[in-house]
N, C-alpha and C positions, 0 to 999 in steps of 0.2 A: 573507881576507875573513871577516867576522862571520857566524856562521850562527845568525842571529835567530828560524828556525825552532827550531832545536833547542835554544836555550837558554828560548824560550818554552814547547815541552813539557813542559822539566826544573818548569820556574815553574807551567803547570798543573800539574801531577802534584803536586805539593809541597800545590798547593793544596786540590788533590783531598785528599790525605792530612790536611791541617790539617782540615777537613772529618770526614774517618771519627773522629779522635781528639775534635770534640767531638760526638759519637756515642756515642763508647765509653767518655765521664766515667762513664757510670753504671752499667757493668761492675765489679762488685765483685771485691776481689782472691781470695775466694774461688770465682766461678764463674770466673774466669780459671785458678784450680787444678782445676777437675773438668771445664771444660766449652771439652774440645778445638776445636769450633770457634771458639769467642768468642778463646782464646788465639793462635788461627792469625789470627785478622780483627788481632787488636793486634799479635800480631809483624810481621804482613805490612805493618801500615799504620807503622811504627816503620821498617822497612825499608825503604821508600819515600820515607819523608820522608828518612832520612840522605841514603839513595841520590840523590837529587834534588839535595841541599844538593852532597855531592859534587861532582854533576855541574857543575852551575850553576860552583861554584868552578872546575874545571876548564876550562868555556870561557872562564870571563873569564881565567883566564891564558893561555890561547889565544891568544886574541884579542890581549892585550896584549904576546904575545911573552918572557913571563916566563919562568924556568927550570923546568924541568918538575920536579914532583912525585916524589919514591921512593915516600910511600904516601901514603893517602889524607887522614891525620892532617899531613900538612906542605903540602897543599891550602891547609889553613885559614891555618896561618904564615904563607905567602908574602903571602896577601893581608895577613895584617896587616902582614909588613914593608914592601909596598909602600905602606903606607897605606891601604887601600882599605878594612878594617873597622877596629875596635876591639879593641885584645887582648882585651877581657873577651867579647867574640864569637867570638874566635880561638879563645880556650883551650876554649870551651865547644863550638865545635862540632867542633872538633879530638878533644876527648873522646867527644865520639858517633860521629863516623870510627872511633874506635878501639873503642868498644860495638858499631858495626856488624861487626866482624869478629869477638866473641863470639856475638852473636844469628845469624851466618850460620852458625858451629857447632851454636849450640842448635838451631834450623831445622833443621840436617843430622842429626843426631843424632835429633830426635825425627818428622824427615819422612820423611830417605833421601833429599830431593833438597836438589841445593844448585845452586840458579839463578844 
């Protein structure tokens, strides 16, 4: 059964985040270097939106009974081999699956929590 709740939250959340990032155009790359919190609002909201996209991909393979995932980066694959995006959307958000699990270092690293 489709859980339409929960891939709507993944879709607000995402949207929420599209939202904080045009917010944060005007964050310059040097106060993102001095000014710990402005740098936590951008990691966090970069984090979110992957996390989201993630998810989103995950239910609809769900949904559609497709093979499941080994990481997060082969999410995006599947839908393209299914047809369901465009490689040029594949490979790009495949690439940020995979930035997401540097930035969850960085986070850890410069937080001490890793959520």
């Amino acid at each position: 059964m489709f859980d339409e709740r929960g891939i709507l939250d993944h879709l607000r959340e995402l949207n929420e985040s599209l939202k904080d990032w045009k917010r944060y155009q005007s964050i310059s790359l040097e106060e993102l270097r001095t000014d710990r919190d402005k740098r936590n609002m951008v990691l966090h909201a970069l984090l979110i939106s992957i996390q989201s996209a993630i998810d989103i991909a995950n239910h609809i393979i769900a949904e559609k009974g497709l093979r499941k995932p080994s990481t997060y980066r082969e999410s995006f694959e599947i839908l393209y081999e299914e047809g369901l995006i465009p490689k040029a959307l594949s490979e790009k958000l495949s690439d940020l699956a995979g930035f997401r699990n540097v930035l969850e270092m960085y986070w850890f690293i410069y937080t001490g929590d890793l959520t």
